[in-house]
PDB file with SEQRES, HELIX, SHEET and CRYST1 records, atoms N, CA, C and O in Angstrom:
SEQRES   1 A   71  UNK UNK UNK UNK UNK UNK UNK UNK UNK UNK UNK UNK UNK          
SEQRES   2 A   71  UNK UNK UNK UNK UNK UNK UNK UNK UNK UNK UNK UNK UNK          
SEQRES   3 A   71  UNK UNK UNK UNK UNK UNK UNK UNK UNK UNK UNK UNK UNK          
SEQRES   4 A   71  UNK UNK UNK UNK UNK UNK UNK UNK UNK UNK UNK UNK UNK          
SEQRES   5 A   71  UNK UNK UNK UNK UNK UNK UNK UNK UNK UNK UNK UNK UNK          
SEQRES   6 A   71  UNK UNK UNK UNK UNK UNK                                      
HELIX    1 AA1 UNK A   13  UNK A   20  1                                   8    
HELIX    2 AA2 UNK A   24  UNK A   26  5                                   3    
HELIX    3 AA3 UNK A   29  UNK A   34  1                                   6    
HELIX    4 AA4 UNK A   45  UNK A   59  1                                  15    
HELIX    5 AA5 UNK A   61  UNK A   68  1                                   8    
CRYST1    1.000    1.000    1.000  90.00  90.00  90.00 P 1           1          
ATOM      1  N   UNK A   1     123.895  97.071 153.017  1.00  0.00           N  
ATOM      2  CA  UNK A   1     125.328  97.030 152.901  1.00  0.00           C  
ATOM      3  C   UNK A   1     125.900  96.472 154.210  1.00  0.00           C  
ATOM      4  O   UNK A   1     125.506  96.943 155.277  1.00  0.00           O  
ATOM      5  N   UNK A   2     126.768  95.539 154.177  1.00  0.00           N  
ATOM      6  CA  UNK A   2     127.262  94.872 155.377  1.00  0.00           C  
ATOM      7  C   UNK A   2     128.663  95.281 155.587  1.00  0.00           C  
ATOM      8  O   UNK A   2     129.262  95.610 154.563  1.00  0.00           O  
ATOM      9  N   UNK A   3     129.412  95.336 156.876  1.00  0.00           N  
ATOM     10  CA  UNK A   3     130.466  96.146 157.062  1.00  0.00           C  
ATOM     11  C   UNK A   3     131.026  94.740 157.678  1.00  0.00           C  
ATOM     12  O   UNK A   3     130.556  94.058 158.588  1.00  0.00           O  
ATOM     13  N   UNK A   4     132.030  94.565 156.986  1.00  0.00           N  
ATOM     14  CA  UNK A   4     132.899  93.546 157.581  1.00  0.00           C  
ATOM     15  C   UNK A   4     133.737  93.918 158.276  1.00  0.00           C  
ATOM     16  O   UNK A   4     134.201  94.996 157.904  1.00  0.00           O  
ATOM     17  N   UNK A   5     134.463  93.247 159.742  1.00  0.00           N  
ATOM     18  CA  UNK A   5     135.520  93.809 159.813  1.00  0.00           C  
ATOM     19  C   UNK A   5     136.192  92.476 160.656  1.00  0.00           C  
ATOM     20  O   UNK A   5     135.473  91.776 161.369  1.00  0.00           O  
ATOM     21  N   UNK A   6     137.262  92.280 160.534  1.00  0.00           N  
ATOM     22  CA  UNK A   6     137.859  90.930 160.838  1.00  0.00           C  
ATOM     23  C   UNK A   6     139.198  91.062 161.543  1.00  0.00           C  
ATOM     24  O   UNK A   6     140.209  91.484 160.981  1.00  0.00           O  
ATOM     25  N   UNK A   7     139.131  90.619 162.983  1.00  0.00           N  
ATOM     26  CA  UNK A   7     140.544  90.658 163.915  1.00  0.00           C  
ATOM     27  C   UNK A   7     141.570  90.233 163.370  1.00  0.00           C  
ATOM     28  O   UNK A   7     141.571  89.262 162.613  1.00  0.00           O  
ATOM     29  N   UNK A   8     142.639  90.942 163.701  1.00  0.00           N  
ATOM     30  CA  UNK A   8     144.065  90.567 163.691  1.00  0.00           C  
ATOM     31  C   UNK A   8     143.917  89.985 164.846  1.00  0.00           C  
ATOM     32  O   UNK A   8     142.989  90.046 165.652  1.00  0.00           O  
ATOM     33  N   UNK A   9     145.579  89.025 164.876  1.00  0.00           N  
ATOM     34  CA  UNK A   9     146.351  88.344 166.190  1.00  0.00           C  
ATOM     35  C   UNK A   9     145.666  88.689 167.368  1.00  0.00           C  
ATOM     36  O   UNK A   9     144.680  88.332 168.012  1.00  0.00           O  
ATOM     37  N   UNK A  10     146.917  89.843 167.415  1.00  0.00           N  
ATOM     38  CA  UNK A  10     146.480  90.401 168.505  1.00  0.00           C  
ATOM     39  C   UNK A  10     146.226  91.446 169.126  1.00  0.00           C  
ATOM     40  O   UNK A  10     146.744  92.013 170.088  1.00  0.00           O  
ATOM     41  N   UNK A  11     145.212  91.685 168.356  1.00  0.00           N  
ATOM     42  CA  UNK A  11     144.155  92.812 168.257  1.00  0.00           C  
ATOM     43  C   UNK A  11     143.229  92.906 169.479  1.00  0.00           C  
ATOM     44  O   UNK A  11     142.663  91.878 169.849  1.00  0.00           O  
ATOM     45  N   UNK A  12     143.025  94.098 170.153  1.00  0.00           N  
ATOM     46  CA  UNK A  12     142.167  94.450 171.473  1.00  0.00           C  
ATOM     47  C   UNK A  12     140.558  93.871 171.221  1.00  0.00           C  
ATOM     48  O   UNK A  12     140.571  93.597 170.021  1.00  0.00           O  
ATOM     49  N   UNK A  13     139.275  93.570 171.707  1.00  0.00           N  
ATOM     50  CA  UNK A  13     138.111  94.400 171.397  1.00  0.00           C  
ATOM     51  C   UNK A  13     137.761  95.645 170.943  1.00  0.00           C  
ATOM     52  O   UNK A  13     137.068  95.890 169.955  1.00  0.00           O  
ATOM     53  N   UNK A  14     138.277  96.440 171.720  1.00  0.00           N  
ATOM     54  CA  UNK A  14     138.161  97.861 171.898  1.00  0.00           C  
ATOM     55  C   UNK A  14     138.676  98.442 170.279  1.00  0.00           C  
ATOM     56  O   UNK A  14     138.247  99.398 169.632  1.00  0.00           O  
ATOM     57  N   UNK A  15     139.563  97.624 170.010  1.00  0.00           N  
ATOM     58  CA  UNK A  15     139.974  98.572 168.600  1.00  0.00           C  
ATOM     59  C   UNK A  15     139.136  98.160 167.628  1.00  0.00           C  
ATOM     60  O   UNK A  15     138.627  99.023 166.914  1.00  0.00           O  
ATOM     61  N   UNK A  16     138.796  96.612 167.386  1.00  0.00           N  
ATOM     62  CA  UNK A  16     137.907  96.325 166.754  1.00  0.00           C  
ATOM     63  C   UNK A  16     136.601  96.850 166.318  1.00  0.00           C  
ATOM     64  O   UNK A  16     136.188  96.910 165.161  1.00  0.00           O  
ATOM     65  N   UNK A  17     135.924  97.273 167.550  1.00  0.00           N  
ATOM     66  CA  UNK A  17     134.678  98.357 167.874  1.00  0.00           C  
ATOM     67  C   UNK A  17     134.753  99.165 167.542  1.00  0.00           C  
ATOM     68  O   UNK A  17     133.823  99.684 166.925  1.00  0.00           O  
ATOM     69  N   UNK A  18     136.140  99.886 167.792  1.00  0.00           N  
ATOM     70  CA  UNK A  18     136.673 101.533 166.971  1.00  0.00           C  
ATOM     71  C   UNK A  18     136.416 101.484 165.353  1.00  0.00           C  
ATOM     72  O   UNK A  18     135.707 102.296 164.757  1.00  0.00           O  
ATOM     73  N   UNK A  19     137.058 100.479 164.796  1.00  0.00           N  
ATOM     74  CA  UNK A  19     137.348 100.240 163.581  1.00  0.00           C  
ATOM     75  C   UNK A  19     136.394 100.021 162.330  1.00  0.00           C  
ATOM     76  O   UNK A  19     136.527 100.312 161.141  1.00  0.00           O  
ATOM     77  N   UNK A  20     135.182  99.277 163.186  1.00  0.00           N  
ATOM     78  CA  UNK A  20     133.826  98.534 162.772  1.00  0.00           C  
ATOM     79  C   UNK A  20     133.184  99.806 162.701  1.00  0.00           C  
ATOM     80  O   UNK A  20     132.762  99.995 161.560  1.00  0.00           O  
ATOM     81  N   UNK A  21     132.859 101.111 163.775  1.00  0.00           N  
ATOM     82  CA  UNK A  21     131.870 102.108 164.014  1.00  0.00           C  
ATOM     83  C   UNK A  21     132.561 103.367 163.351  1.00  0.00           C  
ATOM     84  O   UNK A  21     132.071 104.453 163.659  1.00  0.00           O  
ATOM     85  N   UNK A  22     133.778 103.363 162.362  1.00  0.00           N  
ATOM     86  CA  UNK A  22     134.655 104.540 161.803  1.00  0.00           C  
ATOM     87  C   UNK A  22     134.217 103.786 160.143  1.00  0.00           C  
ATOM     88  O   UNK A  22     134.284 104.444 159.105  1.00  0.00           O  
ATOM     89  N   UNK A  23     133.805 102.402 160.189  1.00  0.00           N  
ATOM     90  CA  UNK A  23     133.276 102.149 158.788  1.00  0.00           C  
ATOM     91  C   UNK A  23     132.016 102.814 158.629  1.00  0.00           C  
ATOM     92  O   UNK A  23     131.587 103.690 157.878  1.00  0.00           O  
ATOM     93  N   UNK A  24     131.569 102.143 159.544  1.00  0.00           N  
ATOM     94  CA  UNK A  24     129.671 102.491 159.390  1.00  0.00           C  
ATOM     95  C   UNK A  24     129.694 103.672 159.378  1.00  0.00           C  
ATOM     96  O   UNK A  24     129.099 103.945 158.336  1.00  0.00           O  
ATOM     97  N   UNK A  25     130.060 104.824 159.960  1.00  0.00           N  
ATOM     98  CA  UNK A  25     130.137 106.279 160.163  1.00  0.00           C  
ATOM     99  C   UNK A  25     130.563 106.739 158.703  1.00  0.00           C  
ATOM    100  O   UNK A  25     130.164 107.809 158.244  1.00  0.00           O  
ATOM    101  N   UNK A  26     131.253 106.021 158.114  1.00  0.00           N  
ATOM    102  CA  UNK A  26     132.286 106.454 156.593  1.00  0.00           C  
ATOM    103  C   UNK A  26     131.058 105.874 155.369  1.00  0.00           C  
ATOM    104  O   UNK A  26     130.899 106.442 154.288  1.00  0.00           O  
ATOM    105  N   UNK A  27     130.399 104.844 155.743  1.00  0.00           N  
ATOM    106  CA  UNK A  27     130.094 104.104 154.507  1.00  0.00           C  
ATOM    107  C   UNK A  27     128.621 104.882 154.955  1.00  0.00           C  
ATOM    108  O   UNK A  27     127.823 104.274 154.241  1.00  0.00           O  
ATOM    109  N   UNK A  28     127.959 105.705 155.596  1.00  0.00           N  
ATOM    110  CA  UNK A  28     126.794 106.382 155.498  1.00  0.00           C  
ATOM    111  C   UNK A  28     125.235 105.534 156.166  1.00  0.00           C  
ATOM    112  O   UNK A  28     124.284 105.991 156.800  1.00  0.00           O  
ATOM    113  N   UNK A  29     125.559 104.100 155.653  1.00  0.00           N  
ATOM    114  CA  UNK A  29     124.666 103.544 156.001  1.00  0.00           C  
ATOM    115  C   UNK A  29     123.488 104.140 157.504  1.00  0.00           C  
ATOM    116  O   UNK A  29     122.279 103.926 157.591  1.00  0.00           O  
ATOM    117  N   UNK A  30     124.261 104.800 158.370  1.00  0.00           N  
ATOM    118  CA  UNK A  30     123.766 105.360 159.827  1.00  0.00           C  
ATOM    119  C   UNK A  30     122.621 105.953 159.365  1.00  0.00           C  
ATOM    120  O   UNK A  30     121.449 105.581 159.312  1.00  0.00           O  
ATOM    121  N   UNK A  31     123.306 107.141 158.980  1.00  0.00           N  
ATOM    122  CA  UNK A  31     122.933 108.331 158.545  1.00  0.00           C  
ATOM    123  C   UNK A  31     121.352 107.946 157.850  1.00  0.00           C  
ATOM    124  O   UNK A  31     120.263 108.111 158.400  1.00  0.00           O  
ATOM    125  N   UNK A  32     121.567 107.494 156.740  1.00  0.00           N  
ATOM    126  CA  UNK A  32     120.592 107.014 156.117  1.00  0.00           C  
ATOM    127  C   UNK A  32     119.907 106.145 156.412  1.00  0.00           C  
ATOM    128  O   UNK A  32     118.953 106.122 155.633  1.00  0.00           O  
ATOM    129  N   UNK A  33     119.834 105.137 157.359  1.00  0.00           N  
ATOM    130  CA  UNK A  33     118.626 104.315 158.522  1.00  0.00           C  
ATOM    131  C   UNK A  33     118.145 105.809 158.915  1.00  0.00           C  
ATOM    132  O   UNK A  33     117.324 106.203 158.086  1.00  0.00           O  
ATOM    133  N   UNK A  34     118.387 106.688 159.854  1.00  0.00           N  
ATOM    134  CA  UNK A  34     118.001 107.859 160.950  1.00  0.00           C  
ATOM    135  C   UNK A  34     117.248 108.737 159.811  1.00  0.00           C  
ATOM    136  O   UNK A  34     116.200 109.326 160.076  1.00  0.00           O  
ATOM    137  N   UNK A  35     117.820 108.786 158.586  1.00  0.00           N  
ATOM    138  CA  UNK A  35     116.832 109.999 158.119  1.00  0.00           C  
ATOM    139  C   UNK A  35     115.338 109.352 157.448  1.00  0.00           C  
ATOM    140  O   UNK A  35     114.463 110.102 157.016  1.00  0.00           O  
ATOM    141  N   UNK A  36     115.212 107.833 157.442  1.00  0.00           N  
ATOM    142  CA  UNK A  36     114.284 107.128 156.820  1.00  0.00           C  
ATOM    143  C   UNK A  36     113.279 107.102 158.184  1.00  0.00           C  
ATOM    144  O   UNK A  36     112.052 107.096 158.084  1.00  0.00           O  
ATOM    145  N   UNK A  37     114.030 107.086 159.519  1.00  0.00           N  
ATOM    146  CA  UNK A  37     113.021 106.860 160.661  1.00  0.00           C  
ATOM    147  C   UNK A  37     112.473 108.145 160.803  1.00  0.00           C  
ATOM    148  O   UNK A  37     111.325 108.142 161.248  1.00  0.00           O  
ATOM    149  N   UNK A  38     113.149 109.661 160.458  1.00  0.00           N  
ATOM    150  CA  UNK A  38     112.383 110.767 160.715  1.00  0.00           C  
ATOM    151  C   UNK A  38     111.191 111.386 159.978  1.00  0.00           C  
ATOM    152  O   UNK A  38     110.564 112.385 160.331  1.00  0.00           O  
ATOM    153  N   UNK A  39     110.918 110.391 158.557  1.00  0.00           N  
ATOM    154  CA  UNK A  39     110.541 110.839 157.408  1.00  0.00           C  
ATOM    155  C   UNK A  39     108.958 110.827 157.898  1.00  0.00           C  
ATOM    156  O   UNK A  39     108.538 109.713 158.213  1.00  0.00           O  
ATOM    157  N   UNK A  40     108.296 111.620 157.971  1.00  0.00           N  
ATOM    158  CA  UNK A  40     106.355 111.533 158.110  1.00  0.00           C  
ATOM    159  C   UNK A  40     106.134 111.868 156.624  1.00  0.00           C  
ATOM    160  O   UNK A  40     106.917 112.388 155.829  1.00  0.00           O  
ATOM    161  N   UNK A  41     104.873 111.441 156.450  1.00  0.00           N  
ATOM    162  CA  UNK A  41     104.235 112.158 155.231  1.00  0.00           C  
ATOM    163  C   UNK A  41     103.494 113.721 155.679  1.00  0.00           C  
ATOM    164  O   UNK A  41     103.096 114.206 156.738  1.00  0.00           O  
ATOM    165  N   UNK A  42     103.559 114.181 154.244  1.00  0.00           N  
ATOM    166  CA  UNK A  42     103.193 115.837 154.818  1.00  0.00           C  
ATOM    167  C   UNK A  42     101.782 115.619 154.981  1.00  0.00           C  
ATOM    168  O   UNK A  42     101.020 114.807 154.457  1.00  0.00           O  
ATOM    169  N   UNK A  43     101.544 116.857 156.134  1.00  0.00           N  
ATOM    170  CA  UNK A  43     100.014 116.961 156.862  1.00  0.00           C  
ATOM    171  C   UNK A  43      99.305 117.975 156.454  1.00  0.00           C  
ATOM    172  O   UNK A  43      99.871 119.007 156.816  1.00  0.00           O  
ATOM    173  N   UNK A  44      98.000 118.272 155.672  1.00  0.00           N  
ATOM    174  CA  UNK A  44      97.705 119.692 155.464  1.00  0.00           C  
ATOM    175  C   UNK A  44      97.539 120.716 156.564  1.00  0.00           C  
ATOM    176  O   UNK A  44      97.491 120.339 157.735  1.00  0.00           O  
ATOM    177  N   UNK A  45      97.454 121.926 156.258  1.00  0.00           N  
ATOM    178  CA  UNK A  45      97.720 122.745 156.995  1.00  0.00           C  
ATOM    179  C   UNK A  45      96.422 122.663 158.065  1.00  0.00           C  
ATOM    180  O   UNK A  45      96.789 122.763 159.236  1.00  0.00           O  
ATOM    181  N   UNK A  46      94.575 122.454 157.826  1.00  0.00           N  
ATOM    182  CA  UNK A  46      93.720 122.261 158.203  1.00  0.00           C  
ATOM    183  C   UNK A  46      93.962 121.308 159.143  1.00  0.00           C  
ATOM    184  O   UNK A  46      93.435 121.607 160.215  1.00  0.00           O  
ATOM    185  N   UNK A  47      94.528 120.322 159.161  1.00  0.00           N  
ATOM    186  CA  UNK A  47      94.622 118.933 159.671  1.00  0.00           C  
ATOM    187  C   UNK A  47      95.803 119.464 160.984  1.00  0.00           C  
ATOM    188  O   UNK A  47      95.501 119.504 162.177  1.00  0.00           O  
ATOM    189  N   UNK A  48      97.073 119.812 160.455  1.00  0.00           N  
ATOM    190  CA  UNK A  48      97.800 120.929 161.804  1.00  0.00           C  
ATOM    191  C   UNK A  48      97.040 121.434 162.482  1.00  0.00           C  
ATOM    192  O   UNK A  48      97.105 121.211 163.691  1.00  0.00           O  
ATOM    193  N   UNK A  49      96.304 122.071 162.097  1.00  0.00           N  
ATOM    194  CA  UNK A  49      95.813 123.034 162.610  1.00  0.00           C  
ATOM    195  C   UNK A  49      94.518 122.671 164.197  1.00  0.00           C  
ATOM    196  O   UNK A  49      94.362 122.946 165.386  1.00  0.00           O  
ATOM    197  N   UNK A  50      93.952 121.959 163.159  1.00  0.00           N  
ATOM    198  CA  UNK A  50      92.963 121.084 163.830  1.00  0.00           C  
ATOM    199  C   UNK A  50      93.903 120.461 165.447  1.00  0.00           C  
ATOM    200  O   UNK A  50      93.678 120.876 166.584  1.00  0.00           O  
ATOM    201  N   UNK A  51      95.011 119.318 165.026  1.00  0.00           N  
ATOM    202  CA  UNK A  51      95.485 119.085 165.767  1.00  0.00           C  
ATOM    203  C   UNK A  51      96.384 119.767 166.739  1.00  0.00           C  
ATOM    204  O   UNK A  51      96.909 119.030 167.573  1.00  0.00           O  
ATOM    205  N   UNK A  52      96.654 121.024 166.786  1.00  0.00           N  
ATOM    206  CA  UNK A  52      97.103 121.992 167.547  1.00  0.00           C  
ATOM    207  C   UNK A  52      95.651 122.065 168.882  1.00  0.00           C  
ATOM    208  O   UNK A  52      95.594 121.796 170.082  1.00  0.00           O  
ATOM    209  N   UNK A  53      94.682 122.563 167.877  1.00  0.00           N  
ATOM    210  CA  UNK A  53      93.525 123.061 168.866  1.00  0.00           C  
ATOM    211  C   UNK A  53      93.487 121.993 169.668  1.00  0.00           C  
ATOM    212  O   UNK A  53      93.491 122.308 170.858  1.00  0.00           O  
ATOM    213  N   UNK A  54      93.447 120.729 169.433  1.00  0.00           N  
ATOM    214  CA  UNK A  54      92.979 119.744 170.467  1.00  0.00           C  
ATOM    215  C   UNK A  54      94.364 119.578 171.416  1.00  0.00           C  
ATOM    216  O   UNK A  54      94.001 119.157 172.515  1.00  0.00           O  
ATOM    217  N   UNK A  55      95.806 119.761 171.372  1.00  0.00           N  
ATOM    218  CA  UNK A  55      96.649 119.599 171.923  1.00  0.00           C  
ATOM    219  C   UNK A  55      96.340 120.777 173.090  1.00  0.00           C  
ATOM    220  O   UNK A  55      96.415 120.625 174.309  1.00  0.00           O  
ATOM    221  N   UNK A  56      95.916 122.166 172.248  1.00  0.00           N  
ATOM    222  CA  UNK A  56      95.686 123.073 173.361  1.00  0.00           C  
ATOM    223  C   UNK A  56      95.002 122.594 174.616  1.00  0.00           C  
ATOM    224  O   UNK A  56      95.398 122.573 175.782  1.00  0.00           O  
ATOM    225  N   UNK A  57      93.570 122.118 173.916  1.00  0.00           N  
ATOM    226  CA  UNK A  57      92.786 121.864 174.820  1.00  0.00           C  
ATOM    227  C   UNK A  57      92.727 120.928 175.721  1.00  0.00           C  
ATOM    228  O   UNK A  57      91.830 120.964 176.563  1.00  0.00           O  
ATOM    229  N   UNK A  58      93.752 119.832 175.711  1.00  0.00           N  
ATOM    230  CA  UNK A  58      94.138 119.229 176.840  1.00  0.00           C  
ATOM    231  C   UNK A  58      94.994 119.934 177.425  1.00  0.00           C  
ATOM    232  O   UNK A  58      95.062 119.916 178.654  1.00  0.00           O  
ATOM    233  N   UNK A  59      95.629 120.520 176.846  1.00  0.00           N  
ATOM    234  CA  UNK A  59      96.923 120.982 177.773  1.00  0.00           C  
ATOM    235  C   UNK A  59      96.422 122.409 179.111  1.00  0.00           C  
ATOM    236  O   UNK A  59      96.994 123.013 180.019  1.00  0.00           O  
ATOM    237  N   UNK A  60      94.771 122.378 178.360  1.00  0.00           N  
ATOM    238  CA  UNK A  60      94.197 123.433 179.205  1.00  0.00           C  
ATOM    239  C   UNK A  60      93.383 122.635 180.525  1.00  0.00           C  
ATOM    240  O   UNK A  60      93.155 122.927 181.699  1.00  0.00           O  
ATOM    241  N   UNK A  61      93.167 121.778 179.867  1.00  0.00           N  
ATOM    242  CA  UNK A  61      92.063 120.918 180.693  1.00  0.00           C  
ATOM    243  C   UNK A  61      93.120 119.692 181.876  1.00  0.00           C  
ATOM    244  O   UNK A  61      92.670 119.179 182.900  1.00  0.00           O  
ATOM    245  N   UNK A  62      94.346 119.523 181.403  1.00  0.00           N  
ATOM    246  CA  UNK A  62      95.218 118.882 182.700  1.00  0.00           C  
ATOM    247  C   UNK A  62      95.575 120.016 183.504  1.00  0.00           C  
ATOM    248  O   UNK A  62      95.132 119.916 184.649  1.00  0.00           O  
ATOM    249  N   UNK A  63      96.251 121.096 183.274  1.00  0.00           N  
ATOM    250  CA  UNK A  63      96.480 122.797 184.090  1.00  0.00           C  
ATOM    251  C   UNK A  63      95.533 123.081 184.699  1.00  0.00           C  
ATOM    252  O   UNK A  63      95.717 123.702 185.745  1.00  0.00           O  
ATOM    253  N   UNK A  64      94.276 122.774 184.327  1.00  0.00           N  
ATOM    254  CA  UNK A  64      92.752 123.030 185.107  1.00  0.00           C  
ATOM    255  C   UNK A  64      92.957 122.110 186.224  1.00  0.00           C  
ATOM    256  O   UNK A  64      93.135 122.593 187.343  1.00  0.00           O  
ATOM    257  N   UNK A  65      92.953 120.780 186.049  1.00  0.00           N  
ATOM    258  CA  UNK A  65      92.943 119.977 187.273  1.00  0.00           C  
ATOM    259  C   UNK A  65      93.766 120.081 188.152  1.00  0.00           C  
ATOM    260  O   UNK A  65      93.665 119.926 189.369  1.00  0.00           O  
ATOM    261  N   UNK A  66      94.876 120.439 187.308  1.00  0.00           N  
ATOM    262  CA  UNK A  66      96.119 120.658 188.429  1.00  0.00           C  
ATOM    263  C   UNK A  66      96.204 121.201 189.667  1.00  0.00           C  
ATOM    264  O   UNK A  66      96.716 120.884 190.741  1.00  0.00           O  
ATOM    265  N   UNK A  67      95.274 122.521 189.038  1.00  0.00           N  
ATOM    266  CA  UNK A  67      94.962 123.678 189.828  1.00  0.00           C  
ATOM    267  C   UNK A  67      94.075 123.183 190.896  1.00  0.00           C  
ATOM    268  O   UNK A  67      94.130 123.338 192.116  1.00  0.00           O  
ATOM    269  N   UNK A  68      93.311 122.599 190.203  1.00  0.00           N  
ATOM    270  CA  UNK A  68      92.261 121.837 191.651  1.00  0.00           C  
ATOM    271  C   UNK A  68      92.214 120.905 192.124  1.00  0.00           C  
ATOM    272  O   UNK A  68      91.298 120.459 192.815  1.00  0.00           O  
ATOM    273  N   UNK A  69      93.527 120.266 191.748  1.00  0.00           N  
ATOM    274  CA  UNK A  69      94.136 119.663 192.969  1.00  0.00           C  
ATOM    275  C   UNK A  69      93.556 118.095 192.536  1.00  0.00           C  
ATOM    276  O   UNK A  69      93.870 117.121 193.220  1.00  0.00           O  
ATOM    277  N   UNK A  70      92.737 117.976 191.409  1.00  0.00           N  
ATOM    278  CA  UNK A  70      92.542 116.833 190.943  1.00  0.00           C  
ATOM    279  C   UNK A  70      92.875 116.128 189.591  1.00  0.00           C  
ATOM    280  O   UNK A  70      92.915 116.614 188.461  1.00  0.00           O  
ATOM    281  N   UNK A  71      93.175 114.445 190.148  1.00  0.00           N  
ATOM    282  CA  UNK A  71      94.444 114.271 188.821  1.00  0.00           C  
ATOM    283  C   UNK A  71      93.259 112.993 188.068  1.00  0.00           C  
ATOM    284  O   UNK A  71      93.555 112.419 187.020  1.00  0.00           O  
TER     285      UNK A  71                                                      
END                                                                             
Protein backbone atom coordinates (compact mmCIF):
# COMPACT_ATOMS: atom_id res chain seq x y z
CA UNK A 1 0.00 0.00 0.00
CA UNK A 2 1.56 3.34 -0.98
CA UNK A 3 0.84 6.54 1.01
CA UNK A 4 0.70 9.47 -1.07
CA UNK A 5 1.01 12.69 0.15
CA UNK A 6 1.41 15.85 -2.01
CA UNK A 7 2.51 19.65 -0.97
CA UNK A 8 0.49 22.54 -0.94
CA UNK A 9 1.90 26.20 -1.95
CA UNK A 10 3.09 26.92 0.82
CA UNK A 11 3.44 24.25 2.84
CA UNK A 12 6.59 23.71 5.43
CA UNK A 13 8.70 20.26 5.13
CA UNK A 14 8.08 19.70 8.53
CA UNK A 15 4.29 19.49 8.07
CA UNK A 16 4.56 17.41 5.19
CA UNK A 17 6.58 14.72 7.30
CA UNK A 18 3.89 15.21 10.02
CA UNK A 19 1.20 14.47 7.61
CA UNK A 20 2.92 11.52 5.53
CA UNK A 21 3.93 9.60 9.19
CA UNK A 22 -0.01 10.31 10.78
CA UNK A 23 -1.00 8.29 7.37
CA UNK A 24 1.30 5.44 7.71
CA UNK A 25 0.58 5.29 11.54
CA UNK A 26 -3.45 5.36 10.50
CA UNK A 27 -3.28 3.08 7.42
CA UNK A 28 -1.39 0.22 9.72
CA UNK A 29 0.96 -0.66 7.15
CA UNK A 30 3.97 -0.03 10.20
CA UNK A 31 2.54 -2.07 12.43
CA UNK A 32 2.22 -4.88 10.18
CA UNK A 33 5.96 -4.74 8.46
CA UNK A 34 7.21 -4.97 12.61
CA UNK A 35 4.97 -7.83 13.48
CA UNK A 36 6.11 -9.91 10.19
CA UNK A 37 9.92 -9.08 11.30
CA UNK A 38 9.18 -10.53 14.90
CA UNK A 39 7.50 -13.69 13.64
CA UNK A 40 10.09 -17.06 14.31
CA UNK A 41 8.74 -20.37 13.70
CA UNK A 42 7.92 -22.34 16.90
CA UNK A 43 10.91 -24.32 18.52
CA UNK A 44 10.25 -27.60 20.41
CA UNK A 45 10.58 -27.60 23.81
CA UNK A 46 13.81 -30.28 23.58
CA UNK A 47 15.45 -28.02 21.09
CA UNK A 48 14.89 -24.80 23.91
CA UNK A 49 15.99 -26.60 26.05
CA UNK A 50 19.04 -27.95 24.53
CA UNK A 51 19.81 -24.42 23.54
CA UNK A 52 19.54 -22.90 26.98
CA UNK A 53 22.19 -25.56 28.26
CA UNK A 54 24.70 -24.45 25.75
CA UNK A 55 23.95 -20.62 26.36
CA UNK A 56 24.62 -21.59 30.06
CA UNK A 57 27.67 -23.05 29.31
CA UNK A 58 29.31 -20.31 27.70
CA UNK A 59 28.07 -17.93 29.82
CA UNK A 60 29.96 -20.15 32.47
CA UNK A 61 33.00 -20.63 30.57
CA UNK A 62 33.51 -16.52 29.60
CA UNK A 63 32.83 -15.73 33.82
CA UNK A 64 35.55 -18.46 34.20
CA UNK A 65 38.05 -16.52 32.19
CA UNK A 66 37.09 -13.45 33.42
CA UNK A 67 37.95 -14.49 36.68
CA UNK A 68 41.37 -15.46 35.49
CA UNK A 69 42.05 -12.72 34.07
CA UNK A 70 42.09 -14.35 30.61
CA UNK A 71 40.12 -13.14 27.55
Amino acid sequence: MVQVTRKDEREANENIIRRFNRKVLQSGVLSAAKASMRFSKPVSKTERREKAIIRKERKAEKTQKIRLGVR
